[in-house]
Residue, then its C-alpha position, 0 to 999 in steps of 0.5 A: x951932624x956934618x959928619x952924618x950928612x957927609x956919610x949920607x951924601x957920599x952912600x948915596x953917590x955910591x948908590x947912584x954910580x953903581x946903578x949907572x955903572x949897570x946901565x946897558x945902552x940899547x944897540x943901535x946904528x948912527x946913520x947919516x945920509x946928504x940931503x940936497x935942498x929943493x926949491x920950497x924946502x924948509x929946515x921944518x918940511x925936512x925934519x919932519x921927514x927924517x926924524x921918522x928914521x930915527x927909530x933909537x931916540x925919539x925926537x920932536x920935529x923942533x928938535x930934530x930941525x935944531x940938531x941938522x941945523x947945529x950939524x950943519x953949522x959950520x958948512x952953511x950958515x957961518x959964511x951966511x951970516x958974514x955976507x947977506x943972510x943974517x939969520x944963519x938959517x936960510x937954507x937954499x935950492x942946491x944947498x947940501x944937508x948932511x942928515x944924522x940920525x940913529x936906528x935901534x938895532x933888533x936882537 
């Protein structure tokens, strides 16, 4: 009986592996543009206005916010929490925003 599931198990991983291996990744183009925050700018107000470039893998808007912030984490909000700011999310007036996202390429 072991050796019945084994053989099972290991045709269904050739199964799956040659149907991945066929899997075409549709053509797209990563873009990324420098946002430059304006006083009453919020991370959410932002999103919102970029995930509509993002054309090749849809987003939520909650999403999106997370993946500028994540991008952005380094630059931004890692000194912050060290000094006043302890949410690591505020963002501020002057403050640089590198936005990335993906379009889908047509044929």
């Amino acid at each position: 009986m072991r050796m019945l599931t084994k053989a099972i198990l290991v045709a269904g991983v050739i199964a799956v592996s040659a149907t991945l291996a066929g899997f075409v990744i549709p053509p797209h183009i990563d873009k990324s543009e420098t946002y430059i925050v304006k006083k009453g700018d919020t991370l959410w107000d932002i999103a919102g206005v970029y995930m509509k470039k993002n054309t090749y893998a849809p987003r939520q808007q909650d999403e999106f916010m997370h993946g500028i912030i994540e991008h952005n984490y380094d630059r931004l909000f890692v000194p912050r929490v060290t000094s006043h700011d302890r949410s690591g999310a505020t963002i501020y007036p002057g403050d640089e925003l590198e936005i990335v996202w993906q379009e889908k390429l047509d044929k």
